[in-house]
C-alpha positions, 0 to 999 in steps of 0.5 A, a space after each residue: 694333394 695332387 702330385 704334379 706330374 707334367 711340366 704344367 704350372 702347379 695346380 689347383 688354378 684359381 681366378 683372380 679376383 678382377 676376373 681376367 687372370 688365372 693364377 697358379 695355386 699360393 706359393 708363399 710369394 705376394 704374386 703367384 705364377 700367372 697363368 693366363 691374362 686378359 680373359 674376357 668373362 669371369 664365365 670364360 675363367 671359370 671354364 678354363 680353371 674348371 677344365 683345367 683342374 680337372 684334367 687329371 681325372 678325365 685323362 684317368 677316366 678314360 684309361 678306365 674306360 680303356 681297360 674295362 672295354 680291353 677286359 670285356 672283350 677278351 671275356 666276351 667272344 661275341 661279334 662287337 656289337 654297333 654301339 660297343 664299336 662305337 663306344 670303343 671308337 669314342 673312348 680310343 678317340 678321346 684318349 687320343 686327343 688327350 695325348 695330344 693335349 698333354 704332348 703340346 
């Protein structure tokens, strides 16, 4: 099980069975924490509790991806090529968004 960290609602989310409601995981209440109400598409519900579930592992992923690029470059003494800068670039991008996400 997942240890929650952040000031966030518990997760896994999981949609309502209407679905137009995300719910927080059962808390041993009838009702569990809602999370978000008067989602248009079950489609849309989806993606939310998709995206949402999987936060963790993407913040993860590109903390990997940080290291591993900080651990070839400072085996690699050769100029930076187009694509590794770009890389680096996307990657530091990405992991700057996500600070952004998690601070808001």
């Amino acid at each position: 099980m997942e240890t929650q960290t952040s000031k966030l609602t518990a997760k896994p989310w999981r949609v309502g069975d209407a679905g137009h409601t995300i719910f927080g995981p059962p808390n041993g209440n009838p009702s569990p924490v809602t999370v978000g109400t008067g989602i248009k598409t079950k489609e849309e519900a989806a993606f939310i509790i998709k995206a949402c579930n999987n936060f963790e592992q993407l913040v993860a992923s590109v903390q990997n991806l940080l290291e591993d690029i900080d651990a070839l470059q400072s085996v690699d003494d050769l100029a930076l090529s187009v694509s590794r800068s770009r890389s680096w670039f996307s990657v530091l991008r990405a992991n700057s968004l996500l600070d952004d996400i998690r601070t808001s």
